[in-house]
N, C-alpha and C positions, 0 to 999 in steps of 0.2 A: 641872212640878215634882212630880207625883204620884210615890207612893211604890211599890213593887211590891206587887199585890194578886189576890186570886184570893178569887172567889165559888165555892160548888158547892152543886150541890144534886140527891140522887139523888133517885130515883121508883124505889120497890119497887116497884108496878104496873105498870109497864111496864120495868124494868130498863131504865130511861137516865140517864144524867148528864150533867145540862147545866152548861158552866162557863162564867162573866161573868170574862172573860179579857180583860187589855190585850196581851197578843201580837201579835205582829208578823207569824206566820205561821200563819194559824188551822190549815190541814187538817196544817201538819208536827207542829203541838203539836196536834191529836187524834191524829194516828198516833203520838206518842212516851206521850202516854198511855195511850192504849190498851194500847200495849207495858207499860209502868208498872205499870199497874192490871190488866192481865193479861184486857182487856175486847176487846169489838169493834169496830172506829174507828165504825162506824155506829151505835155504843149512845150515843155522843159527841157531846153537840151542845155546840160552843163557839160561844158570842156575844160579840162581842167589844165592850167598854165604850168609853165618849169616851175619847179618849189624846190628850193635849196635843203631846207630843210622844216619839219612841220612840229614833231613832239608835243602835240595833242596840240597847241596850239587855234588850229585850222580843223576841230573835230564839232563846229556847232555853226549856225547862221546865227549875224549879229545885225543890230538894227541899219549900219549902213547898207546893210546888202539888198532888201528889198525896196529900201530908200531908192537904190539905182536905178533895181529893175522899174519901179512905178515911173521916176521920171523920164525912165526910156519908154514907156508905153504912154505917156504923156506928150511926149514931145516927137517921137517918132523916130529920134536920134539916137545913135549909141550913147552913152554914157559910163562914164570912166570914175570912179573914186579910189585915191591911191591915201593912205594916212603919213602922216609926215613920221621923224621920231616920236616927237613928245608928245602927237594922238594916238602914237601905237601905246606909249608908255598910260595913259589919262584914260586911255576909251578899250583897251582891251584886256582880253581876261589874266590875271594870274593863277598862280598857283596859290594853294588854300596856307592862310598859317593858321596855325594852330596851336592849341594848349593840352597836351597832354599827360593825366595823372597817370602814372603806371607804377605799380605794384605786383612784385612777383615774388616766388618761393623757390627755395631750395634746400634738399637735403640732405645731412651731414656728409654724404658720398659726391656731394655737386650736381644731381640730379633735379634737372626742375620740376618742380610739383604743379604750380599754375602761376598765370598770369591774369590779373584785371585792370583792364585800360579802361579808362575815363576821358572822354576826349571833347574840346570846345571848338569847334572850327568857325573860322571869319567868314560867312558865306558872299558877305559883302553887300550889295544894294539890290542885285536881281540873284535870280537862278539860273547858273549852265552847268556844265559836270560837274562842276567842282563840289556839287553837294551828294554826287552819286560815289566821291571816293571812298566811302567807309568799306566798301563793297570789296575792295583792293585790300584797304588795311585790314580787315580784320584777319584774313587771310597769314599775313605775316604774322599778326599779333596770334593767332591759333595752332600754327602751322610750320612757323618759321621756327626751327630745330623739335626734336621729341618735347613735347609741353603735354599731361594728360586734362587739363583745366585750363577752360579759359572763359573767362567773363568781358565782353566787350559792349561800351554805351557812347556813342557819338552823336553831338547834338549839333546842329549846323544854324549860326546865329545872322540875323539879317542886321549888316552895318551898315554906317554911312561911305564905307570904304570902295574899291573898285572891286566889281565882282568878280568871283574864283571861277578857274575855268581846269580846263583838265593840262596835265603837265607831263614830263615823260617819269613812269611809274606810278601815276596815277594814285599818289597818296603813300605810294609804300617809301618814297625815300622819308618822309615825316616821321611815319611808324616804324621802320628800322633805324633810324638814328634812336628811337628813344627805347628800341629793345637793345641794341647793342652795349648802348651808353649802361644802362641796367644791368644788364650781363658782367659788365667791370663789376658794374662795384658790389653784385654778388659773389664774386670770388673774390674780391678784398674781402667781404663781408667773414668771408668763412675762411678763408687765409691760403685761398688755392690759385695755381698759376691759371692766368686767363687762357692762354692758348687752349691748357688739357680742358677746364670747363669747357669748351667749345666742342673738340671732338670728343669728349664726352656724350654728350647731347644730342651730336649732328645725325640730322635726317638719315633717312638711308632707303634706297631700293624695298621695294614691294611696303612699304609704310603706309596706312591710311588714318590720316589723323581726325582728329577728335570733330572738324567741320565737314569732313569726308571726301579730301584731296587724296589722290592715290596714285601714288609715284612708282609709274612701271618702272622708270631710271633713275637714277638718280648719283648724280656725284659731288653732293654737300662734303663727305668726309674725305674725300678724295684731294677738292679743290682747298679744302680748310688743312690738308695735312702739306699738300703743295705751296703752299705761301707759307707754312710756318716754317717749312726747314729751308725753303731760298730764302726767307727775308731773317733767316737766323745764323748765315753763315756766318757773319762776321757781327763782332760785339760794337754796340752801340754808346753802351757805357763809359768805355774806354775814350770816346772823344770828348765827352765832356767837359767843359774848363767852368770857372766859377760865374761867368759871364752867360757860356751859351750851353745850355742843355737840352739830349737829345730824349726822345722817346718813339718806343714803339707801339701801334695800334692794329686790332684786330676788327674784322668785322665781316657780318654774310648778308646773304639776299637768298631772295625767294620770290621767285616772280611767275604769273602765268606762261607757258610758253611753245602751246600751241590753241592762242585764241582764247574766248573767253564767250561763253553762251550767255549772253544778255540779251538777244534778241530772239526772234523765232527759228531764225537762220545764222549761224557763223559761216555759213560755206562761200565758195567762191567759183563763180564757173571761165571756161578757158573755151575758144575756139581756136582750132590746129587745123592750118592749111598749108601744105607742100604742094608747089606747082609744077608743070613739067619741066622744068630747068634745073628742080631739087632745091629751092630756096625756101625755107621756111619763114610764114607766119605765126606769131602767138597772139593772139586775140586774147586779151585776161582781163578780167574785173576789176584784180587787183592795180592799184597807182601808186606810183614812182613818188617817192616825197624827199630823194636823195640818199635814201639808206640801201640804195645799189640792189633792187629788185629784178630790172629788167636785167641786169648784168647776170644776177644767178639765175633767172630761168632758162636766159638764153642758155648758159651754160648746163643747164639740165639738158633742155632739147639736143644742144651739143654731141653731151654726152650716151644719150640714147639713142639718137639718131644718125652718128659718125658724121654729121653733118657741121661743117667750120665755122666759128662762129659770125664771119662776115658773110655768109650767106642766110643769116635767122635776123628779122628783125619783131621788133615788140611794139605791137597798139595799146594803149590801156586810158588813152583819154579822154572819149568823147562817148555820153550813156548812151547815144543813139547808134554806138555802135558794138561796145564793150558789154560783154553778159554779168549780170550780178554778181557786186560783191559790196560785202557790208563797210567796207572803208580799211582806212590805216590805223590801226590800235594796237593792243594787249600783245605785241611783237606774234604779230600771225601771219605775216604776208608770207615769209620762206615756208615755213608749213603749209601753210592753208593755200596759197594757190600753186606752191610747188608739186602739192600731192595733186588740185587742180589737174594739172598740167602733165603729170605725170599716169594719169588715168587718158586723159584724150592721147597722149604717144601710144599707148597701150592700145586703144582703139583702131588709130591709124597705121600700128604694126599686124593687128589681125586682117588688113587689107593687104598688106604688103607681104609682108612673110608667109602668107600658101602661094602668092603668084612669084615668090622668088622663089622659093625652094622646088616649083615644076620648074620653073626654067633653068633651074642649076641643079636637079634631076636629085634631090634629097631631101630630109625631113625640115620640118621647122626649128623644132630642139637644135638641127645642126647650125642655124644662122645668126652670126653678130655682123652687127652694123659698125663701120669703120670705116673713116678715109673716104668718103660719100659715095661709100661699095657696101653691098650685103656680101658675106662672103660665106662658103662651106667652111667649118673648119675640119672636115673628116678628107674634105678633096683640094682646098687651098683654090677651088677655082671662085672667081667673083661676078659680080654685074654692077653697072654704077645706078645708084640707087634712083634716080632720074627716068633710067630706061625703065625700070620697072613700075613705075607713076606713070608714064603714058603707055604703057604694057594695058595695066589696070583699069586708064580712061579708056583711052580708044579702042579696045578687045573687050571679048568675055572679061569681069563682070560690066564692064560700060560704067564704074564710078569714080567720081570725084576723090581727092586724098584730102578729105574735110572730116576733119570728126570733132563733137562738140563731149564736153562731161562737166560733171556740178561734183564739187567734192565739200559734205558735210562732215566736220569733225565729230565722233563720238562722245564730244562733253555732254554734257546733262547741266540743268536748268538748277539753279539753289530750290530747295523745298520752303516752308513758312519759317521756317526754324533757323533761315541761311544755310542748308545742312545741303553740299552736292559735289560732284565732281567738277566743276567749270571749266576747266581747259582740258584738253585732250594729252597735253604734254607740259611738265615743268620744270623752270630754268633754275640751275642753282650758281653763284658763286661765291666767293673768297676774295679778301684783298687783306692785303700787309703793308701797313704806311709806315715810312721812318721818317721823323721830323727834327728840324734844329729849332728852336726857341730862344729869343731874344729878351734875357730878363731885365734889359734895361730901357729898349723901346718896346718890348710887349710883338715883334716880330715875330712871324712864322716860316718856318723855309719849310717847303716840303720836300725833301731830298729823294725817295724812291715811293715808288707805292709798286705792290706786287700784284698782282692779277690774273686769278686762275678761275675759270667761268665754265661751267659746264653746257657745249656747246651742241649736246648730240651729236653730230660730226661739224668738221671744217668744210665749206663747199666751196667757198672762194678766201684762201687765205687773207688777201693784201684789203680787200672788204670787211673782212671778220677783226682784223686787226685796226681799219680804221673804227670800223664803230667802236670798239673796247676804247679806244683812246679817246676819242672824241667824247664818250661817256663819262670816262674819269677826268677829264679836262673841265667837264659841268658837274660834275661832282666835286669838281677843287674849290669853282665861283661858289658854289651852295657852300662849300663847309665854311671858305674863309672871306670873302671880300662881296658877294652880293646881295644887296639888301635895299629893300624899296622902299623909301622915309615917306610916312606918310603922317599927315598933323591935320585934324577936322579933316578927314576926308580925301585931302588935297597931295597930289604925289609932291615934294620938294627935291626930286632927284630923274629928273624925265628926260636922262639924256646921258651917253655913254662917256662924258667927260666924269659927271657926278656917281654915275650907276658903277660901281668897279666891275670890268670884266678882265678874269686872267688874259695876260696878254703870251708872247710867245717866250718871254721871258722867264715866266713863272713855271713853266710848266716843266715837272722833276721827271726824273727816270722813270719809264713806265715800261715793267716785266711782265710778258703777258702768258701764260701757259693755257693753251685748251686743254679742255677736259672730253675723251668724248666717251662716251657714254651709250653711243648709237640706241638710241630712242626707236621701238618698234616702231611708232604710229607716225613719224617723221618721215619727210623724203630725202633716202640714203640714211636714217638714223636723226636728221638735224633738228633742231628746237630753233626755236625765237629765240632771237639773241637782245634786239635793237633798247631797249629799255635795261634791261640789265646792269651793265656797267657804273651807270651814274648811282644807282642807291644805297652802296656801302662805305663808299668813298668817303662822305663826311665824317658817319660814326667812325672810322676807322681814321681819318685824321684827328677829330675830336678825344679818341681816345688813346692816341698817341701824343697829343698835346697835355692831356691829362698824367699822364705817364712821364711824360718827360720832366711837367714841374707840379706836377701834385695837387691841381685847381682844380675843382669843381663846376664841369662844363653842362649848361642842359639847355643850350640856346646856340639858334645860328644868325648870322655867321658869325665866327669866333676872330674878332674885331684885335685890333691890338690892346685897345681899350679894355676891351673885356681879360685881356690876360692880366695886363695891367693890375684893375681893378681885383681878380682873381688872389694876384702874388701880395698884394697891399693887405687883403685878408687872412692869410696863411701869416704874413709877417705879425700885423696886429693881435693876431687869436695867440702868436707864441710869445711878445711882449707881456701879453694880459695875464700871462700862467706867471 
């Protein structure tokens, strides 16, 4: 819930400026400053502060930030700008709204033929991502279940509004509310149960769709067939009374989810040091932004190295010390610095394991690291893994237990045509909403939502669980209560008494099933998870509201008013016959 803020502080002695930055991509925001400040990215040291949480938020430099820096090289003094509420609300970026036409086909068997989106997006007064999301959407709009056609046109309009910034999904929760929402009323259209349309359609392993995403994994039908049979045990209908009616909603995702090649580089480099005591260092690129990074590397290093996790700790935030990595985005950290990180243990086990296995008089094949011992497992005899790090330094070979590696994902660059593989690995889920409906205040209850997400593997449960939740709990704000009143320009709701956010009250049963899928190109199998969860959530409340009382929903968030107004129409249209 922190506010945007920026430290800076120059040194006329040595002409550098260091900034205490919550950024999301430390080395891109010293190269944009530097450019800015008109300096040299090496004069730049960004350190990057605790961030609670970022969700694209924190993925651009904005004009207070080099404001800082100048009047610290002006003045010679540190300087501090912190934004109150209602400048976070006034002076920073949202998420893009938008107007989208969509139009799709289907044929007599439920099969989709194509889709054409038409899409107006509010770019607002200046330009920051928020005008690069099409890059996301189209993705879903082409890709998101078997489509063999698809036509996509997105125009990004300059208002007098506040300008669009990047969000978590990055455009795809917009463009999946408005293909799922379609999806219904394709199967009404043709008189078929929404569920079957769904796994009908659903993606599947070795698939290369039509923009030329190619899903080594994949568990769309898997997690789509796992919500429809929990969230169908028990009948809905039956509760019903003439007052409150209930309904249920389907809805998927499709998200990048190992990275995304936008730049020249997606990789990310790790330096690994064990000292002679056996305590591990991780040096990584990658930064903590709250979505529990440093907890699962440790736990890789952990794991591979029999090493406990109170003797590993993790650096990742200061560029003058940390090796490149292109920031917090497209949910790539678990991936892209896990595998990182997983190549430098691999280095510093090829120092290790020939000098344990002479000393324990057997092959390397025969050695696992455990209990902060390598041990035989053919003689059951061990050494504790410490003695053999000062074996290695102070003897033959006389080296350090330092090993550095850069790991670049296999994605590929889009062509002119947008036509490429962009992520190395891709995220699929499922969700099942069941809602109560209040037909005389226009009330929403959200009673359960189901949630099956295909995670490549599980690596830290009680993490993997919070992000899922935490996901669909911002997926509840979007479908039903968040909305940012704006008139000539001017926000008229700049503060969390007027802005509704779900509180702890609101928030329904959430059933979460992994899916795993073990992902070749993942480390251990896993995929990005962190973006996921929040982009099905609405459509799939939305069209469980739709369901429940038979309104025609193509707008968020779905207000009381709006249902209101929705049932006023349905009553009207059946007066007039």
């Amino acid at each position: 819930m922190a506010t945007s803020n920026i430290t800076a502080d120059y040194s006329a002695i040595d002409k550098r400026l260091t900034l205490y930055s919550s950024t999301q991509v430390p080395f891109l925001y010293q190269r944009d400053m530097a450019h800015a400040l008109k300096m040299n990215p090496s004069d730049i040291r960004v350190v990057q502060v605790v961030i609670g949480g970022g969700f694209g938020s924190k993925l651009d430099m904005y004009p207070f930030e080099p404001i800082s820096a100048l009047l610290s090289m002006k003045t010679g003094r540190p300087v501090q700008i912190i934004f109150s509420r209602e400048e976070e609300f006034v002076a920073s970026p949202t998420s893009q709204p938008m107007v989208i036409d969509l139009t799709s086909g289907v044929d007599k068997d439920g099969r989709f033929t194509f889709r054409e989106a038409n899409i107006i997006k509010d770019n607002g007064a200046y330009t920051s991502w928020g005008a690069t999301t099409p890059f996301v959407m189209m993705q879903a709009f082409s890709s998101l279940y078997a489509c063999p056609a698809c036509k996509f046109d997105s125009t990004a309009v300059y208002t007098n509004n506040i300008y669009a910034g990047s969000f978590r999904g990055y455009g795809n929760p917009q463009a999946t509310f408005s293909i799922e929402r379609n999806i219904d009323l394709l199967a009404e259209e043709i008189g078929m149960d929404k569920a079957a349309i769904r796994l009908l359609n659903a993606n599947f392993q070795g698939e290369t769709t039509g923009q030329g995403l190619h899903y080594h994994s994949c568990g769309h039908k898997e997690a789509l067939k796992n919500v429809i049979e929990n969230s169908t045990v028990k009948s809905i209908k039956s509760d019903n009374t003439h007052r409150y009616k209930r309904g249920r909603g389907y809805a998927s995702m499709l998200h990048v989810g190992g990275g995304a090649k936008i730049y020249p580089t997606d990789g990310c480099g790790t330096t690994l040091k064990i000292d002679a005591y056996g305590y591990v260092t991780i040096i990584t690129g990658s930064s903590e932004i709250g979505q529990g990074s440093e907890t699962v590397l440790a736990m890789m290093a952990a794991e591979e190295l029999g090493i406990e996790l109170g003797r590993i700790k993790v650096i990742n935030t200061d560029t003058d010390i940390k090796p490149w990595d292109v920031g917090v985005h497209a949910s790539r950290t678990t991936f892209v610095a896990g595998n990182s990180l997983l190549g430098a243990i691999d280095k510093v086990k090829s120092k290790l394991s020939p000098k344990a296995a002479e000393m324990l008089k057997t092959d390397v094949d025969d050695l696992i690291y455990e209990d902060g011992l390598i041990k035989s497992q053919s003689s059951g005899e061990s050494i504790r893994i410490d003695k053999v790090i000062r074996t290695v330094h102070f003897r033959e070979p006389n080296e350090l237990c330092i090993e550095t590696y850069f790991y670049e994902p296999n994605s590929k660059f889009q062509d002119a045509n947008y036509i490429g593989d962009v992520s190395a690995s891709y995220a699929f889920a499922s969700q099942a909403v069941e809602v109560e409906v209040d037909t005389v205040t226009g009330n929403v209850e959200v009673l359960d939502i189901y949630v099956a997400q295909d995670v490549g593997k599980v690596l830290n449960p009680l993490g993997l669980a919070g992000q899922i939740e935490g996901g669909v709990v911002m997926g509840l704000g979007y479908a039903l209560t968040e909305e940012m009143i704006v008139e000539n320009g001017r926000i008229l709701n700049p503060n969390f008494h007027d802005y509704k956010l779900p509180t702890a009250s609101d928030i329904p049963n959430i059933h979460f099933y992994p899916i795993e899928t073990n992902d070749k190109e993942g480390p251990y199998g896993a995929k990005g998870v962190g973006e996921a969860p929040l982009i099905p959530t609405a459509p799939a409340i939305a069209n469980a509201i739709a369901d429940a009382i038979g309104i025609e929903i193509d707008s968020l968030p779905v207000t009381p008013e709006m249902v209101l107004r929705g049932l006023n129409k349905i009553s009207s249209s059946i007066e007039g016959e």
